[in-house]
C-alpha positions in Angstrom: 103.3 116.2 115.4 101.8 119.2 117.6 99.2 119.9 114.7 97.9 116.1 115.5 98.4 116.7 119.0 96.2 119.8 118.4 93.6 118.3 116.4 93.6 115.5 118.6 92.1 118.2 121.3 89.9 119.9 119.5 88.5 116.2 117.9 87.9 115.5 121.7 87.4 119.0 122.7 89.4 118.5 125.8 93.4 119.2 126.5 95.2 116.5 126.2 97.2 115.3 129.3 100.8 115.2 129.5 101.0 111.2 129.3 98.7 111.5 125.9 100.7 113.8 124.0 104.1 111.8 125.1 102.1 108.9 123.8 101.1 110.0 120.7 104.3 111.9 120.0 106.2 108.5 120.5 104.0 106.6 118.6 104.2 109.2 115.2 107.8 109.0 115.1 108.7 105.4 115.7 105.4 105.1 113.1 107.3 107.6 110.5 110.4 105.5 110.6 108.9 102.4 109.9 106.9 102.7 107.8 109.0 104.8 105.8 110.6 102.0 104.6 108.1 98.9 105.0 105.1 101.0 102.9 104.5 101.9 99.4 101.8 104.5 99.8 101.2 108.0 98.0 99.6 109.9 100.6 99.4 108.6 104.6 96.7 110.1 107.1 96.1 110.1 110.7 92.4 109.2 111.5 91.7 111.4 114.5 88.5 110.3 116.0 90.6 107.2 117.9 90.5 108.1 122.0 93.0 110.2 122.6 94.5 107.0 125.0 95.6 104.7 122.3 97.9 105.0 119.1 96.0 106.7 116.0 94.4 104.8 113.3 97.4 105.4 110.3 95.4 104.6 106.9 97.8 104.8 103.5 96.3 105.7 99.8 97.6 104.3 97.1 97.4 104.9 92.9 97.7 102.6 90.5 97.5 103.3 86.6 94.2 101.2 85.4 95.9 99.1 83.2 92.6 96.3 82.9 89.5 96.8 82.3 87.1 98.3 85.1 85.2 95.2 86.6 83.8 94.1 90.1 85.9 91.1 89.8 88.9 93.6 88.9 87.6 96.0 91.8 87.3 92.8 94.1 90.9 91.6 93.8 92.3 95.6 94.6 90.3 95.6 97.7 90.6 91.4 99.1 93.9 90.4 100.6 95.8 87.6 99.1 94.3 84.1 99.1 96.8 83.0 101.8 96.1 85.8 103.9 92.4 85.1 103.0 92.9 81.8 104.1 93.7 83.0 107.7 90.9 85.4 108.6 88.6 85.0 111.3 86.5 87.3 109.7 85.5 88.8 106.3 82.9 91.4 105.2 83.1 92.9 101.7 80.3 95.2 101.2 79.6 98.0 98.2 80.8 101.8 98.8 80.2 104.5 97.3 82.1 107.9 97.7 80.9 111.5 96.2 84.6 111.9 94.6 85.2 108.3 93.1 81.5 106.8 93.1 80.9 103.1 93.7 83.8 101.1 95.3 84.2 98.3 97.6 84.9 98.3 101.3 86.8 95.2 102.8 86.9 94.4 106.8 89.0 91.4 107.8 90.5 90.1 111.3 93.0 87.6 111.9 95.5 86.9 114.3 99.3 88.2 114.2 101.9 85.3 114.4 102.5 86.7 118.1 99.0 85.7 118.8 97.4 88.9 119.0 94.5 90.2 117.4 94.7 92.8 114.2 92.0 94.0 112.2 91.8 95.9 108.9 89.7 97.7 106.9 90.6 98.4 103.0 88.7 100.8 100.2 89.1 100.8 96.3 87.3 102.5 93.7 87.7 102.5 89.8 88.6 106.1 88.7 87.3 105.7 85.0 87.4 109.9 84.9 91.6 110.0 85.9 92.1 106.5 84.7 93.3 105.0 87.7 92.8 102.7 90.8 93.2 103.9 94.2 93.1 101.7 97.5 92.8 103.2 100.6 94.2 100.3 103.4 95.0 100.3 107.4 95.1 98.4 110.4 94.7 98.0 114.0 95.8 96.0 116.5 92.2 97.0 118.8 89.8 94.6 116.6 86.4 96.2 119.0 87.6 99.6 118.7 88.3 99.5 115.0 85.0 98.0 113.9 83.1 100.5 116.7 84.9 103.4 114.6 83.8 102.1 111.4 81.1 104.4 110.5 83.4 107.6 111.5 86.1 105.7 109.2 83.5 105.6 106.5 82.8 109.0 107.0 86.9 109.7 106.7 87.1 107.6 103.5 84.0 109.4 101.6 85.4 112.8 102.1 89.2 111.6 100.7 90.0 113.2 97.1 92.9 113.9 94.8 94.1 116.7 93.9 
């Protein structure tokens, strides 16, 4: 937690005040025990460009062995929620992406409203790995739908530069 607090500051090349870093602190380990148990993900990272003033964005990768053959439609369905969940969205953007480590993929952005009434947006990657054989999604979530979709090219940015080793 004091590395993010630390990269945090140098992200926004300013020290953090007391109140941000009992914030953030707060928000990593009630975050860790959650989803600990709630998330099947291989790797988890802290998107860092978010103000220091609200919760980090938390974005999850996740492997699959390629079992079917690599496909848009095949692509599609890694990257789309659920029809139900489909169902429910305010909004919906799928648009091509293409990373330098996995090449051309699909980026998803959705909003919808939380049973609580609040807003939530997400934003979801996934790429065919023909080379390793594999699928990999790269998924998360905010409850800050403006902030998230202002973020979205720095998110990009993130998600182009994520590899395996």
């Amino acid at each position: 937690m004091d590395l993010q607090l630390k990269a945090s500051a140098l992200v926004h090349r300013r020290k953090l005040t007391w109140r941000e870093k009992r914030q953030t602190k707060k928000f990593l380990e009630s975050s860790a025990a959650m989803l600990r148990d709630r998330v099947e993900a291989d790797q988890a990272f802290l998107f860092g460009p978010m103000p220091p003033q609200v919760s980090p964005l938390v974005l999850f990768t996740k492997q699959f062995a390629c079992d079917e053959e690599h496909s848009p439609l095949h692509l599609g369905m890694l990257v789309e929620p659920d029809p139900a969940a489909a169902a429910a969205s305010r909004h919906v953007d799928t648009v091509p992406f293409v990373s330098p480590h996995f090449g051309e993929g699909l980026r998803n952005v959705r909003s919808w409203t939380r049973p609580d009434g609040g807003p939530i947006m997400s934003v979801a990657y996934a790429w065919n790995d023909e080379a390793r054989d594999i699928d990999l999604v790269l998924k998360g979530h905010y409850d800050d739908p403006e902030l998230l979709e202002a973020s979205l090219d720095a998110i990009d940015d993130f998600a182009k530069g994520i590899w395996l080793a």
